[in-house]
MIMI-322509 format. One record per residue (C-alpha): x, y, z; chain; residue number from 0. Coordinates in steps of 0.25 Angstrom, whole numbers. Each point is the difference from the previous one (the first is absolute). Example, Ala and Ser with C-alpha at 12.3 -4.5 7.8 and 13.67 -1.06 7.14 Angstrom:
<atoms>
xx:yy:zz:chaine:num
49:-18:31:A:0
6:14:-2:A:1
</atoms>
This chain:
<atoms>
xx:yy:zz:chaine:num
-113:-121:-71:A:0
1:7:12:A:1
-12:1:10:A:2
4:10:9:A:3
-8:0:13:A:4
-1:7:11:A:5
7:0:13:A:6
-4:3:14:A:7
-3:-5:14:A:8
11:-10:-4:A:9
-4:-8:-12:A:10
-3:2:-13:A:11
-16:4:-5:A:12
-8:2:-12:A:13
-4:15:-2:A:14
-15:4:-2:A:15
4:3:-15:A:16
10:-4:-10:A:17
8:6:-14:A:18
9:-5:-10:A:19
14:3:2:A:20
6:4:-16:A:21
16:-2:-5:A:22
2:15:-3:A:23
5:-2:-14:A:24
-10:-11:-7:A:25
-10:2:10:A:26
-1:-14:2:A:27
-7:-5:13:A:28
10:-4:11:A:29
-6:0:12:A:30
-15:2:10:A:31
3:11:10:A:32
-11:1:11:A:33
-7:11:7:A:34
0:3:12:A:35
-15:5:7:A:36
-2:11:10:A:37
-2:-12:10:A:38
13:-6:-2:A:39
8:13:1:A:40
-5:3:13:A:41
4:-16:4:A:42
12:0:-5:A:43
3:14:7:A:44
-4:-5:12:A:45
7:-13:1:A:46
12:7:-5:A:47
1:10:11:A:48
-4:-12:10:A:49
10:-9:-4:A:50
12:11:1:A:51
-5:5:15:A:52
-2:-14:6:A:53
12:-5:-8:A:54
10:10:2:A:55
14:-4:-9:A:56
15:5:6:A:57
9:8:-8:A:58
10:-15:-2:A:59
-13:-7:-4:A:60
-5:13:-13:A:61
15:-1:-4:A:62
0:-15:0:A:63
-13:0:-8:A:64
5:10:-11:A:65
13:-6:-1:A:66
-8:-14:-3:A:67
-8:7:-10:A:68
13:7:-7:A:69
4:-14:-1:A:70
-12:-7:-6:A:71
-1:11:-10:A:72
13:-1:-6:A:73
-1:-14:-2:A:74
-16:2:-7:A:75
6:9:-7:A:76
-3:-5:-16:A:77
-15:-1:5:A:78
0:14:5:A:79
3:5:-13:A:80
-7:-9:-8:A:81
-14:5:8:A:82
6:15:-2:A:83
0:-2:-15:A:84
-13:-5:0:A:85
-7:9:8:A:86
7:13:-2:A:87
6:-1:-16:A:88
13:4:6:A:89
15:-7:-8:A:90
5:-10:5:A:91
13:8:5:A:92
-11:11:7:A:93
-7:-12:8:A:94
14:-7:4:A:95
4:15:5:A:96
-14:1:8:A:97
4:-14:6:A:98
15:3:3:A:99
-4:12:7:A:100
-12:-7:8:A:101
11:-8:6:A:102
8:14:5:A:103
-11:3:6:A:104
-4:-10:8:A:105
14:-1:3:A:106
0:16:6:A:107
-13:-2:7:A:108
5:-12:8:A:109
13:7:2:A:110
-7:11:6:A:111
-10:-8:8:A:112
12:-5:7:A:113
7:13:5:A:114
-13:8:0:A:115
0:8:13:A:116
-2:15:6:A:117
10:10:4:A:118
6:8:13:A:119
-8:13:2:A:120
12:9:6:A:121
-8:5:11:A:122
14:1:9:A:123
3:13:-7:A:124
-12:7:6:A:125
5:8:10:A:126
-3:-4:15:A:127
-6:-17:-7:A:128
9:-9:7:A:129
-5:-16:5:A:130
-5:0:-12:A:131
-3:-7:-13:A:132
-9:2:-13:A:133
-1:-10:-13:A:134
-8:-4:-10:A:135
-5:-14:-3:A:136
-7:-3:-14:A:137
-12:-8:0:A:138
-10:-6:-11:A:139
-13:7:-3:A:140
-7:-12:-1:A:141
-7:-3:-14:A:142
6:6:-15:A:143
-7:2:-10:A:144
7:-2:-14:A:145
-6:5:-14:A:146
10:-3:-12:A:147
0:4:-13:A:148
2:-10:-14:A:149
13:6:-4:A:150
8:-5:11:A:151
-9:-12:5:A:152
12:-8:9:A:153
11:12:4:A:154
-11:11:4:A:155
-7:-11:7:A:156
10:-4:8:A:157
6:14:3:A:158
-16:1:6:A:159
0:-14:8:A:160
14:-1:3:A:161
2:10:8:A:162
-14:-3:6:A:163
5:-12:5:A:164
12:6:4:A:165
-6:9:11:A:166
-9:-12:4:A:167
-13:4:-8:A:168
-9:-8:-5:A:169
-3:2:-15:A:170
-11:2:-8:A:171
1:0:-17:A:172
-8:5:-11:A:173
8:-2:-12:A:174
-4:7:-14:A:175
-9:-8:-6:A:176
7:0:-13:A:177
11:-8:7:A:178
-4:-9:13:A:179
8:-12:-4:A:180
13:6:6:A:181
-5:3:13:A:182
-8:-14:1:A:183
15:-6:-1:A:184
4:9:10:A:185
-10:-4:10:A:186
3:-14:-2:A:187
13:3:2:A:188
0:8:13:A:189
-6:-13:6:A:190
10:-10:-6:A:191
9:10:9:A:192
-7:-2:13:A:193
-9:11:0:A:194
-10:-1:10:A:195
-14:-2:-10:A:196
-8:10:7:A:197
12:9:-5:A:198
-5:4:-11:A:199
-12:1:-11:A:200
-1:2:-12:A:201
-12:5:-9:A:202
-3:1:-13:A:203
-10:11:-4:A:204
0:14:-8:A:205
1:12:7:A:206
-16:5:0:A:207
-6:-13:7:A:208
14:-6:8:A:209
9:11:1:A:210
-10:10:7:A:211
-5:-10:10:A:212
16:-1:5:A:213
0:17:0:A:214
-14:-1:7:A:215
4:-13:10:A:216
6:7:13:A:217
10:-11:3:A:218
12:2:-9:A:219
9:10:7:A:220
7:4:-11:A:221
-2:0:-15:A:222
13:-2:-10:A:223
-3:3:-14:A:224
5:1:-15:A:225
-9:8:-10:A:226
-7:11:-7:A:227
1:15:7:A:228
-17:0:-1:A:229
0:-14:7:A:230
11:4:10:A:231
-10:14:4:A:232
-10:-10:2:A:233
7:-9:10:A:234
4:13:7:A:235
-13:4:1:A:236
-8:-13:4:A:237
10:-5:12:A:238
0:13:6:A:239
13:1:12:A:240
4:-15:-2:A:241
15:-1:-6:A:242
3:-1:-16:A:243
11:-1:-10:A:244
-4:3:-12:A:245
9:0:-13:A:246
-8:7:-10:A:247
0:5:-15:A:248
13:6:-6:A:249
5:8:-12:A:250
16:-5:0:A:251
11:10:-6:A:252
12:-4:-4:A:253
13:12:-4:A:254
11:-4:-9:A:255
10:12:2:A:256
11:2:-10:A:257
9:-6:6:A:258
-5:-13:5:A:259
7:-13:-6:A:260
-12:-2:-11:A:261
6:-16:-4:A:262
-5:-1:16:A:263
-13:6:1:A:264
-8:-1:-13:A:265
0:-14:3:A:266
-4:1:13:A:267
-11:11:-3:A:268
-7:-8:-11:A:269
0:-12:8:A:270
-5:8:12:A:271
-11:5:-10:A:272
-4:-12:-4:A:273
1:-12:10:A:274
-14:-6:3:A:275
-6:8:-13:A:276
2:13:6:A:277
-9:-6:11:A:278
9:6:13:A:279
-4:12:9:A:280
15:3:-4:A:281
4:-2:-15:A:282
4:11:-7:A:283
-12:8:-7:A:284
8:12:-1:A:285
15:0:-5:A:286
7:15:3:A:287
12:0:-10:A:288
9:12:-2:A:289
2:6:-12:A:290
14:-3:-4:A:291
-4:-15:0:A:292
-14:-1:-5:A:293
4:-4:-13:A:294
10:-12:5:A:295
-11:-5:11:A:296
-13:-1:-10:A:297
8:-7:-11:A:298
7:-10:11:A:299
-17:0:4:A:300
-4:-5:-13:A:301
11:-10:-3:A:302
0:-7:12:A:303
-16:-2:0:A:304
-2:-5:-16:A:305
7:-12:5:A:306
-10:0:12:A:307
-13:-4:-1:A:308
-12:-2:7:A:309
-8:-12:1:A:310
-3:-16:5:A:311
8:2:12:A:312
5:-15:1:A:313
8:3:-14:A:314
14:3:5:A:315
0:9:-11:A:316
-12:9:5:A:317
5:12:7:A:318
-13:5:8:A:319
-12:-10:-1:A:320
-15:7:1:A:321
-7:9:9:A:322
-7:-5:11:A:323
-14:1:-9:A:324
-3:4:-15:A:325
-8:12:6:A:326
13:5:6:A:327
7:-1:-12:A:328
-11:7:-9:A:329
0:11:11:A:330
15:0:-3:A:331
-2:0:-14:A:332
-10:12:1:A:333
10:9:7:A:334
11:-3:-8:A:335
-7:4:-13:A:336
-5:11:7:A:337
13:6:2:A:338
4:-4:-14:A:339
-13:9:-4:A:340
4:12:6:A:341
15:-1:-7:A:342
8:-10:8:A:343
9:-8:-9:A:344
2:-16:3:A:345
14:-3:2:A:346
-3:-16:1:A:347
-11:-8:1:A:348
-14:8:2:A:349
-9:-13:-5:A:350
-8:-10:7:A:351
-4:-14:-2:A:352
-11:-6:10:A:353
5:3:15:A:354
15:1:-5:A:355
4:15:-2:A:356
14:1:-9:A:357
11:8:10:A:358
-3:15:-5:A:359
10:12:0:A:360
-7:13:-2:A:361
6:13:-3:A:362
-5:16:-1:A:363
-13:-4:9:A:364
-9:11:3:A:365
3:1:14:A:366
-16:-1:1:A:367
-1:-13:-5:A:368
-4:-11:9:A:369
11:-7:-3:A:370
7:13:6:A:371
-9:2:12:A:372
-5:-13:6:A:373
5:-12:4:A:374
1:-10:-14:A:375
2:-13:8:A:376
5:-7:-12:A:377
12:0:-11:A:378
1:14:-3:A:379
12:9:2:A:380
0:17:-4:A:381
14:7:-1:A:382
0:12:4:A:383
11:9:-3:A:384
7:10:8:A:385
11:11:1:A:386
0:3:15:A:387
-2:-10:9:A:388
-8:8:11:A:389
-11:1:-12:A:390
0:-14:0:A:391
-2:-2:13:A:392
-10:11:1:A:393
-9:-6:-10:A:394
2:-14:5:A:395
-6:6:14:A:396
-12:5:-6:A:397
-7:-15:0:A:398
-10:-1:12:A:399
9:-12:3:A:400
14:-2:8:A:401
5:-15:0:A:402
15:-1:-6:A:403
10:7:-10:A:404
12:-1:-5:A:405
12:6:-7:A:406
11:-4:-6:A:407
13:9:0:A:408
13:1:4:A:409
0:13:8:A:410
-3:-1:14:A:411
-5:13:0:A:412
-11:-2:-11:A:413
-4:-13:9:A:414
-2:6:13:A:415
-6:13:-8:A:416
-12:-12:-3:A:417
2:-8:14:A:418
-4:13:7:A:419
-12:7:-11:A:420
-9:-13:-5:A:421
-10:-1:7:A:422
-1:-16:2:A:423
2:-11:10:A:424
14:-5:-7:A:425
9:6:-9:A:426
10:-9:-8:A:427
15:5:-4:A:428
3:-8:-13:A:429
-11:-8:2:A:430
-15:-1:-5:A:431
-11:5:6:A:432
-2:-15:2:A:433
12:-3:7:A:434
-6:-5:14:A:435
7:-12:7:A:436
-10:-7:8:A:437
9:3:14:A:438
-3:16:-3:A:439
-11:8:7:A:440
-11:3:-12:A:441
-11:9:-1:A:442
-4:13:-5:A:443
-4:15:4:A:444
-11:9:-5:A:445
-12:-9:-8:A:446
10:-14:0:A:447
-4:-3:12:A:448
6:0:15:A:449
6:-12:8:A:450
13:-7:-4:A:451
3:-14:-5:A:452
12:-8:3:A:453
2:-11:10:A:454
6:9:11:A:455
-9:12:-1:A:456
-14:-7:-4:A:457
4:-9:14:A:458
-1:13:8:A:459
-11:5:-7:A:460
-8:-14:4:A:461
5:1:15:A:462
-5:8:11:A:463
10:8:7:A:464
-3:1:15:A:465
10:9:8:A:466
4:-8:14:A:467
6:8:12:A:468
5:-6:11:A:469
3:10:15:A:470
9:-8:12:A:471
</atoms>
């Protein structure tokens, strides 16, 4: 069992407190996870920042660090996964997909760290500016703060510490407390690649007692977080100027027009609905299919899912494994019977057992419904069908969210007709709403949140810019 301490001011403490950390499908116990007190957040905040200042690490050295850690992850591989399972419910194939791209990331972040750099201001058009030069130089902020959520516990973190260490931050994590046995692995791992151990901390704690003495602590310059809309406000409203990337709640469209190549993209929609149990701020809640292929899309839907079941995620045969608690699953549950209440008819699935909601298909839901309105952040799907495709994209706008989209189709002017009116961070031509590649910028506009993820653009965001001029 896995006794997952503390880490801070360079070694590894007990906490004031401690909790049982439950496999998500047979809530067996498989690991102590302990908390952090107000006390140790404002040590391990302090040492952090002191460590980065006294020890400042060049661009070669971040790069070197992050390349090591790439490295090291790939060959723990089979344990990072197995701890994934454990401590999220997720397949075996979702856990060995967290991992492999865990790897890319690290791999982009110390890629960047080595090329990371400023650009020529051109200040020799002005007229009468001559013996003289401008640039810019990129800087770190000093101390990161890093909150992750349980349904990405290795990739999201590293997209928040990577790139941290990348500008030449030093990092401070609170994981979810549902999942702290990914980012224990990584702390551990970020030191057997040779970063500094006043580098980083890690503290476990829930978000009333740990996570609001890090927004009240004066230290961290910038806070990188993964979450709910209500939590993001809150940030926003306790650090006050201070710098955030926050990657909020979502309500992801995806629009099949009649002409896209369907033996391509069902698969790739139910899959995108699906992955993690549904558990992804991008899977497919709502599924835009035109008219003249309704009928072909639901069928493909309901075939393809009887032979795909939920349940143990470490049977191969086990398509989606449990939500991240039964008390998520029975919220599920409750939605989906809601729907089916108020007239919506189940396409597949629509039943729970324990934490493991089956995959669920819902058509003719009242566009009211929960289902409908909020995000569902688990295995259900709604089709919704549609003649014109401006409709579609119109009622796909009226979400207080903006995170992704996507269309499939084949007429260029139907895909740039949803590039330029949905009203979201990405939009994805024959692809899911869940088409991101790691090496993309990510994030969202109205209520998903501001800030952008992706190695490249999270490094600049984690960096001062400071303009230097220069007059002989």
């Amino acid at each position: 069992m896995n006794s997952l301490r503390l880490y801070f001011e360079g070694d590894w403490r007990d906490g004031e407190d401690s909790a049982p950390v439950l496999d998500k499908f047979d809530a067996s116990p498989i690991g102590v996870v302990h908390y952090a007190s107000k006390d140790q957040v404002a040590r391990a905040t302090r040492h952090a920042l002191q460590s980065q200042q006294g020890t400042p690490l060049t661009p070669a050295e971040r790069a070197r660090i992050l390349e090591d850690a790439a490295a090291l992850l790939e060959s723990r591989q089979e344990a990072f996964e197995e701890a994934i399972v454990g401590e999220t419910g997720f397949t075996r194939a979702d856990a060995r997909r967290e991992v492999t791209r865990g790897v890319q990331t690290l791999k982009l972040c110390a890629s960047e760290a080595a090329r990371l750099v400023g650009e020529l201001v051109p200040i020799a058009g002005t007229p009468g500016v001559t013996g003289r030069v401008a640039f810019t130089l990129r800087s770190p902020i000093g101390l990161v703060c890093a909150i992750t959520p349980f349904n990405s516990p290795l990739n999201t973190l590293l997209h928040k510490v990577g790139p941290a260490i990348a500008a030449g931050n030093a990092v401070v994590i609170k994981p979810a407390t549902a999942t702290p046995i990914s980012a224990a692995k990584v702390v551990s791992l970020l030191l057997a690649a040779g970063l500094p151990p006043g580098y980083v901390a890690l503290l476990h704690g829930d978000g009333a007692t740990v996570g609001s003495c890090l927004l009240e602590d004066p230290l961290p310059g910038f806070y990188a977080f993964t979450g709910s809309t209500a939590v993001g406000e809150l940030i926003a409203r306790s650090i006050g100027i201070r710098r955030r990337q926050l990657e909020l709640g979502s309500l992801a469209s995806t629009i099949i027009c009649d002409d896209a190549d369907l033996e391509d993209c069902i698969g790739r929609c139910r899959d995108a609905a699906f992955r993690k149990a549904g558990q992804v701020c991008t899977s497919v809640q709502r599924l835009y299919v035109q008219d003249g292929v309704l009928d072909t899309v639901v069928e493909q839907l309901r075939a393809d899912l009887s032979s795909r079941p939920g349940g143990d995620p470490r049977d191969p045969s086990s398509y989606i494994g449990p939500l991240i608690s039964e008390r998520e699953a029975e919220r599920v549950q409750e939605w989906v019977d809601e729907a089916v209440s108020a007239g919506a008819g189940v396409v597949a699935g629509g039943t729970r057992e324990g934490a493991v909601v089956q995959p669920t298909v819902l058509v003719d839901v009242d566009p009211r419904s929960r289902v409908m309105c909020e995000e569902v952040f688990g295995p259900v799907v709604c089709i919704r069908p549609f003649g014109d495709l401006a409709a579609a994209v119109a009622e796909a706008n009226e979400t207080p969210y903006g995170l992704a989209a996507g269309i499939f189709t084949r007429s260029l002017a139907r895909a740039m007709y949803a590039a330029e009116h949905l009203q979201v961070g990405s939009v994805h031509v024959n692809e899911t709403s869940n088409g991101r590649l790691d090496v993309m910028p990510y994030g969202g506009q109205k209520a998903s949140g501001n800030g952008r993820e992706g190695p490249r653009y999270a490094i600049h965001e984690m960096s001062e810019e400071r303009l230097l001029s220069l007059r002989w």
